[in-house]
C-alpha positions in Angstrom: 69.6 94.0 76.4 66.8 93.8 74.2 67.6 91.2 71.4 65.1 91.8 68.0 65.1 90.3 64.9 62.8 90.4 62.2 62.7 88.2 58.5 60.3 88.1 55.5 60.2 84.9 53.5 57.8 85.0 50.7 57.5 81.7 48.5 54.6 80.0 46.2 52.4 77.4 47.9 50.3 76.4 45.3 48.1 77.9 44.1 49.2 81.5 46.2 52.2 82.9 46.9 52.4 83.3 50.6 54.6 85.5 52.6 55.8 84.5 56.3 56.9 86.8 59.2 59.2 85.5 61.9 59.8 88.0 65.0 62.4 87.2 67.5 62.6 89.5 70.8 64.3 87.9 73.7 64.5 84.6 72.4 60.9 84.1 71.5 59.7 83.8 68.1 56.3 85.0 67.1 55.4 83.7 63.2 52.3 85.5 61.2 51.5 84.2 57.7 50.2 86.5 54.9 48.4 85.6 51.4 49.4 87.8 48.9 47.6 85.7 46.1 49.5 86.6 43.0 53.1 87.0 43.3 53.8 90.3 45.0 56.6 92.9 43.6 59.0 94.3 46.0 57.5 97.5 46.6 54.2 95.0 46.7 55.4 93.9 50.0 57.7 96.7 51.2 53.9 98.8 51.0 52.0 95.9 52.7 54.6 96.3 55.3 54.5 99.7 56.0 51.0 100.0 56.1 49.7 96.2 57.8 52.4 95.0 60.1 51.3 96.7 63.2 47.7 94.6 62.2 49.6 91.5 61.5 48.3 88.2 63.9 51.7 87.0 65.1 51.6 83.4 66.7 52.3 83.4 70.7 55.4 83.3 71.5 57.7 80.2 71.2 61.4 80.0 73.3 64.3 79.7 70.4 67.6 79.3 70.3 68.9 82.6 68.5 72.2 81.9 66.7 74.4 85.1 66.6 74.8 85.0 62.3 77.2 87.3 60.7 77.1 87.3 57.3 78.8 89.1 54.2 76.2 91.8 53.1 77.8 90.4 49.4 77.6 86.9 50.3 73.8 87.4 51.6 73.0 89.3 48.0 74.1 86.8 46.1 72.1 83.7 47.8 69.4 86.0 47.3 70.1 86.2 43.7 70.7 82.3 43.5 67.1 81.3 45.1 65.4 84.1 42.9 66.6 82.1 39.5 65.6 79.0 40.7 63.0 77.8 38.5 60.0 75.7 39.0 58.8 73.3 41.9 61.1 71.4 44.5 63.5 68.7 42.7 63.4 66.7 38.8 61.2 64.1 40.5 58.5 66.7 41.9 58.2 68.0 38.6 57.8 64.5 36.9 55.1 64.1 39.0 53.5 67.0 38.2 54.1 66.8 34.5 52.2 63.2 35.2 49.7 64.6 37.1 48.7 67.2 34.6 49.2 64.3 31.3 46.2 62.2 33.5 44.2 65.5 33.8 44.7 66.0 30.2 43.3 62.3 29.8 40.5 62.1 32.2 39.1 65.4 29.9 39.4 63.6 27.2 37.3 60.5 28.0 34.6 62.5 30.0 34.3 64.1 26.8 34.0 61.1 24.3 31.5 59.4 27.4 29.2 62.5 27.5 28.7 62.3 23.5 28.4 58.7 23.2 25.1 59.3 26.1 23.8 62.1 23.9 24.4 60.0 21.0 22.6 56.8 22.4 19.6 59.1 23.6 19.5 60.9 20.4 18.6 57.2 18.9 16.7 56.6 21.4 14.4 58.8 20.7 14.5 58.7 16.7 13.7 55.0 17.4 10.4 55.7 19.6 9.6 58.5 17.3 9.4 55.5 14.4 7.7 53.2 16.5 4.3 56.1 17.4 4.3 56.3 13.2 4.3 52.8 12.4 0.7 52.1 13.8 -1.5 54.8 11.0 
């Protein structure tokens, strides 16, 4: 008997948000990954299926274990609903690294900044000074 099973997981990898395709027949899974760039509605990716999956590039085939998963259709909605109001990236220490990262971005701007006017300042004298030294002679 002919065993298939398909699943959609979309999720942000910085800086798209990416959508992956698993496909199980017969105990091999086949995997195709999609851009979508910004972050795809529903009926975003319900349309991109309907119209691309037959032109999707699934991976060849790897053997897998299939697990036989029965699930509460009410239970399954409301994991759904718990990953969709997650907010933000990974754990409290991914985003304190990221709030760092973006604090020394904020910083490095800041000093190019004051570097690149102190040079135009310094050849701005630079060349008042040798202006004042071809006039001294007459």
């Amino acid at each position: 008997m002919d065993n298939v099973n398909g699943k959609l997981t979309v999720f942000f990898e910085d800086p798209f948000w990416v959508g992956v395709f698993e496909y199980i027949e017969d105990g091999k899974l086949s995997v195709a990954k999609v851009t979508f760039g910004a972050e795809p509605k529903d009926y975003e990716v319900q349309e991109y299926l309907q119209k691309m999956y037959y032109d999707l590039q699934f991976s060849p085939a790897v053997t897998t274990v299939v697990k036989e998963n029965k699930r509460n259709p009410k239970r399954i909605q409301r994991d759904v609903k718990k990953q969709m109001q997650e907010n933000g990236i990974g754990t409290k220490s991914q985003q304190a690294l990221k709030m760092q990262q973006e604090q020394n971005k904020q910083e490095r701007k800041i000093k190019r900044r004051e570097r690149k006017e102190a040079e135009e300042k310094r050849m701005f004298e630079l060349k008042q000074q040798k202006k004042k030294e071809k006039h001294k002679g007459h």
